[in-house]
VEXMAR-28818 format. One record per atom (N, C-alpha, C): residue in three letters; z, y, x. Coordinates in steps of 0.2 Angstrom, whole numbers, plus 5000, padded with zeros to 4 digits. Example, Ala and Ser with C-alpha at 12.3 -4.5 7.8 and 13.67 -1.06 7.14 Angstrom:
2
ALA503949725066;ALA503949785062;ALA503949845066;SER503549895064;SER503649955068;SER503950005064;
This chain:
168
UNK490144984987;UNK490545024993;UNK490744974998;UNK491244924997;UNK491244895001;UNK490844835003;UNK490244835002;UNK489644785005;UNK489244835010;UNK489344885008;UNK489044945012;UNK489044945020;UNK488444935023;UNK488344945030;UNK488045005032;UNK487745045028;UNK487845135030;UNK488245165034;UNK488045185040;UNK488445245044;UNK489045275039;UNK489545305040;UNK489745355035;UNK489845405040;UNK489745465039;UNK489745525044;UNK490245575041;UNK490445565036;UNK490645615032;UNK491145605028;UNK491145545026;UNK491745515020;UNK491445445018;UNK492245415021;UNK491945345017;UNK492645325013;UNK492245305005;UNK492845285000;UNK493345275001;UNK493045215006;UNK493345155008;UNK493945185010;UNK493945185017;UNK494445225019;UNK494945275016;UNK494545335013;UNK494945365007;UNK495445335002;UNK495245284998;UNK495545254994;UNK495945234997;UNK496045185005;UNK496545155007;UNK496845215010;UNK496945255013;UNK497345315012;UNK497745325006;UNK497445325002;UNK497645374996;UNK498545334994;UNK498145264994;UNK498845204995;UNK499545264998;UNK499345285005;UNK499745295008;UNK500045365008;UNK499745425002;UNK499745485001;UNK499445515007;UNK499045495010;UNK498645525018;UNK498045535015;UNK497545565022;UNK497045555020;UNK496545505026;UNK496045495029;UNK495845465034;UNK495345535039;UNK495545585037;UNK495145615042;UNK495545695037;UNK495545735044;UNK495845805041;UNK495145825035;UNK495445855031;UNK494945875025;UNK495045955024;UNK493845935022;UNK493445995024;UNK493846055019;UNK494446085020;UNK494746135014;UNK494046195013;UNK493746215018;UNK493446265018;UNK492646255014;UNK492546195015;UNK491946185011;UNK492246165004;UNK492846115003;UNK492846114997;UNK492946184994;UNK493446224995;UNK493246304993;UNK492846354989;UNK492146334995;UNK491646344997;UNK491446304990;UNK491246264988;UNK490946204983;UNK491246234976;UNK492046254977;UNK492246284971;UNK491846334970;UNK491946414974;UNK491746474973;UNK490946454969;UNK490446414974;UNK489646414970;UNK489746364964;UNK490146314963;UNK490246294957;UNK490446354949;UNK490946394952;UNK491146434950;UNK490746494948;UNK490246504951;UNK489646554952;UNK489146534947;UNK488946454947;UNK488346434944;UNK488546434937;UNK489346414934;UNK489546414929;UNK489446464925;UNK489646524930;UNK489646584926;UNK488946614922;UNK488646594929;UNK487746624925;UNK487446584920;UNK487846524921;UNK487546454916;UNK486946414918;UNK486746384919;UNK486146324922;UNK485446344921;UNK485346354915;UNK484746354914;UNK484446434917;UNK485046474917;UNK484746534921;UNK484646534928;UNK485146504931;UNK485146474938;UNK484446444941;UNK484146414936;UNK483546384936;UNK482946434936;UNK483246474931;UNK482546514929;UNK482546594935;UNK483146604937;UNK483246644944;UNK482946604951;UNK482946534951;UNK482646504956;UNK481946524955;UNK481746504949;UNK480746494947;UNK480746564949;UNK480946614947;UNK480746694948;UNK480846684955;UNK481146704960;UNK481146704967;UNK480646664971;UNK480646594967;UNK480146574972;UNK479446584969;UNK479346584963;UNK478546624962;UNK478446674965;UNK478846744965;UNK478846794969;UNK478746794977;UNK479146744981;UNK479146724989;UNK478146734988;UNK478146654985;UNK477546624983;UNK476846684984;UNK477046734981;UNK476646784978;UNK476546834983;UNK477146824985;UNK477046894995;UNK476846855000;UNK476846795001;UNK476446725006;UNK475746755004;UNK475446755000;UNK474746764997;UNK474546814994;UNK474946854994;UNK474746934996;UNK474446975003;UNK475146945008;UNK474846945012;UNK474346925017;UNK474146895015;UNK473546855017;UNK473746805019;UNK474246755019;UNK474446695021;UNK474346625017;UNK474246585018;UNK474346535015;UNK474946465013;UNK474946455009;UNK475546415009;UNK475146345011;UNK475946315013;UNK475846255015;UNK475746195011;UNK476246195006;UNK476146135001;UNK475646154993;UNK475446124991;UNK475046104986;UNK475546134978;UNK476046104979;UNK476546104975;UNK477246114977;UNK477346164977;UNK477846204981;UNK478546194976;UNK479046184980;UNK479746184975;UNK480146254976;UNK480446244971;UNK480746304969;UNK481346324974;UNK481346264981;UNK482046274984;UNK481846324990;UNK481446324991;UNK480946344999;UNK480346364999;UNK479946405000;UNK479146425001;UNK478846415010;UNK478446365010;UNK478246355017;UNK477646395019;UNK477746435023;UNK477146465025;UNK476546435028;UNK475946415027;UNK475646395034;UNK475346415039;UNK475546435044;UNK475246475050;UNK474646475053;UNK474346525055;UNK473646515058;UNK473446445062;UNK473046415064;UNK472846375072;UNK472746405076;UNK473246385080;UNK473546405087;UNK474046465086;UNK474146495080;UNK474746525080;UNK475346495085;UNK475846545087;UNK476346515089;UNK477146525083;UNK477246495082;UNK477446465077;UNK478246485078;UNK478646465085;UNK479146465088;UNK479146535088;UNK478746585091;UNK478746635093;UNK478946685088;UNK478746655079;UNK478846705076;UNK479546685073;UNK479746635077;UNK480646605070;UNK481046645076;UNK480846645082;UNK481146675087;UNK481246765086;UNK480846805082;UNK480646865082;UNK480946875076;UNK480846825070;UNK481246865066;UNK482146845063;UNK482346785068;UNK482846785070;UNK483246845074;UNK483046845079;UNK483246905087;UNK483146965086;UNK482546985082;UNK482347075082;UNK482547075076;UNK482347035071;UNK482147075064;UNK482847055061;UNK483247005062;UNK484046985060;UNK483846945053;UNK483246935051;UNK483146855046;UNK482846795048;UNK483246765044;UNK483246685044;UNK483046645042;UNK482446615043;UNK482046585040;UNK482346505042;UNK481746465042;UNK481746395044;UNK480946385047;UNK480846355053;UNK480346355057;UNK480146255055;UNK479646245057;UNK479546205055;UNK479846115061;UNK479746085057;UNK480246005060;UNK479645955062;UNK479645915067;UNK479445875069;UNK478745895070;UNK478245865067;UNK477345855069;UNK477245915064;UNK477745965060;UNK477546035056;UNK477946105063;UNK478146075070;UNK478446135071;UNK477946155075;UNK478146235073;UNK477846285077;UNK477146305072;UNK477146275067;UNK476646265063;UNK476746285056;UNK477146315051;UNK477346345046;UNK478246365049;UNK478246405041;UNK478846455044;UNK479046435034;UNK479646415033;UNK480146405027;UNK480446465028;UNK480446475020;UNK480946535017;UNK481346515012;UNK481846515011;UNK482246495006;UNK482546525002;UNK482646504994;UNK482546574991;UNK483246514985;UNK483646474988;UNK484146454983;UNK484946494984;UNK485446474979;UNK485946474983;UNK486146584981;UNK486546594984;UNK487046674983;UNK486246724986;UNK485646724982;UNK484946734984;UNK484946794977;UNK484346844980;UNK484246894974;UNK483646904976;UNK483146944972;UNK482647004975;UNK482347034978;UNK483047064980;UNK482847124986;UNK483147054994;UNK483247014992;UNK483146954999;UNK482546935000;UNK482246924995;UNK481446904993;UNK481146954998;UNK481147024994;UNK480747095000;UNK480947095006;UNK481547085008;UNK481847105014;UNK481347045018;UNK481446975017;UNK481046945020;UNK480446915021;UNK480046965014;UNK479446975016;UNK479047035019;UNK479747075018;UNK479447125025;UNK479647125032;UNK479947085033;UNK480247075040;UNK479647005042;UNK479246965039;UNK478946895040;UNK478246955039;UNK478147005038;UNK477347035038;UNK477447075045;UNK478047125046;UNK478047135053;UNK478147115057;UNK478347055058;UNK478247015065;UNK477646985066;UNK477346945060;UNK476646905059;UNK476146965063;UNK476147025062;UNK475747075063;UNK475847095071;UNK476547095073;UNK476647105079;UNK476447055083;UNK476546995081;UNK476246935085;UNK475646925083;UNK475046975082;UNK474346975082;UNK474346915076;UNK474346915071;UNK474146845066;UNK473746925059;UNK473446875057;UNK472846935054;UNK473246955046;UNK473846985045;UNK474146995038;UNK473947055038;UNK474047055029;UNK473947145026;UNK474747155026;UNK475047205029;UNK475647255029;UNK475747295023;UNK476347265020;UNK476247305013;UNK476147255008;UNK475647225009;UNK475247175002;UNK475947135001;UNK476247085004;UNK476747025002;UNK477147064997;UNK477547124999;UNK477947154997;UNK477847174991;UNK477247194990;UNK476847234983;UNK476747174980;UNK476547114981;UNK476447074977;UNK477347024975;UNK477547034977;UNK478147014976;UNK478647044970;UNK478547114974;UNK478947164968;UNK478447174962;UNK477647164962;UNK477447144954;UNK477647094951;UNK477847034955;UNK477946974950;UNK478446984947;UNK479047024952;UNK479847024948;UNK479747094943;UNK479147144944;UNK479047184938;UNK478747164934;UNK478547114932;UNK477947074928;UNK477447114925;UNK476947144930;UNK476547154931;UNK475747114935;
């Protein structure tokens, strides 16, 4: 810690602990995310870990499942259980659809970053997430894809989504 030449952005020990000396702190503290940090700690405790785990793998199997129902393709090889990336046609506009399903449709995806923007669309399936988050945004990512001309089946992600979570 203290040989440490890393930026610190957020908390440095360092600093901290010489405070601490002082009964102070070195920066007003984040009350609201620690809070925040309890309640989901609080949350994962209750479901227990290895469930928490096993409710990610279903969600994102299921995203996984209405990406490729769809008629979409994903973008990674081996997809994590945090996000599902979608990959977007050639010459899709990419922006247009983070934009539509932002503004019209009111979800939130994650548009792609650097030499992938404009070029796959993340869904994120961790975290205070259930099912019917799963449908809702893969019905709103089939109605915009559609409305922005991209060639999906309307209905299939959904339908492939709610089989997986009916294990069917």
């Amino acid at each position: 810690m203290a040989k440490s030449t890393l930026p610190k952005f957020y908390l440095s020990l360092d600093k901290a602990l010489k405070n601490l000396e002082k009964k102070t702190t070195p920066y007003t503290p984040a009350v609201a995310g620690i809070m925040g940090l309890r309640t989901s700690l609080d949350a994962i405790l209750a479901e227990g870990m290895e469930a928490v785990w096993a409710r990610h793998a279903i969600l994102a199997q299921a995203t996984r499942a209405g990406v490729l129902g769809m008629g979409m393709d994903l973008f990674s090889k081996a997809p994590s259980n945090a996000a599902t990336a979608i990959k977007l046609p050639d010459g899709f506009d990419g922006n247009a659809l983070h934009k539509k399903l932002r503004d019209d449709l009111k979800v939130t995806c994650a548009g792609g970053q650097d030499q992938l923007k404009g070029k796959i669309e993340r869904i994120a399936h961790m975290g205070y997430y259930d099912q019917f988050d799963v449908v809702v945004v893969l019905a709103a990512v089939e109605l915009a894809l559609r409305e922005l001309g991209a060639p999906v089946r309307i209905g299939e992600g959904v339908a492939a989504a709610q089989r997986c979570f009916a294990g069917v």
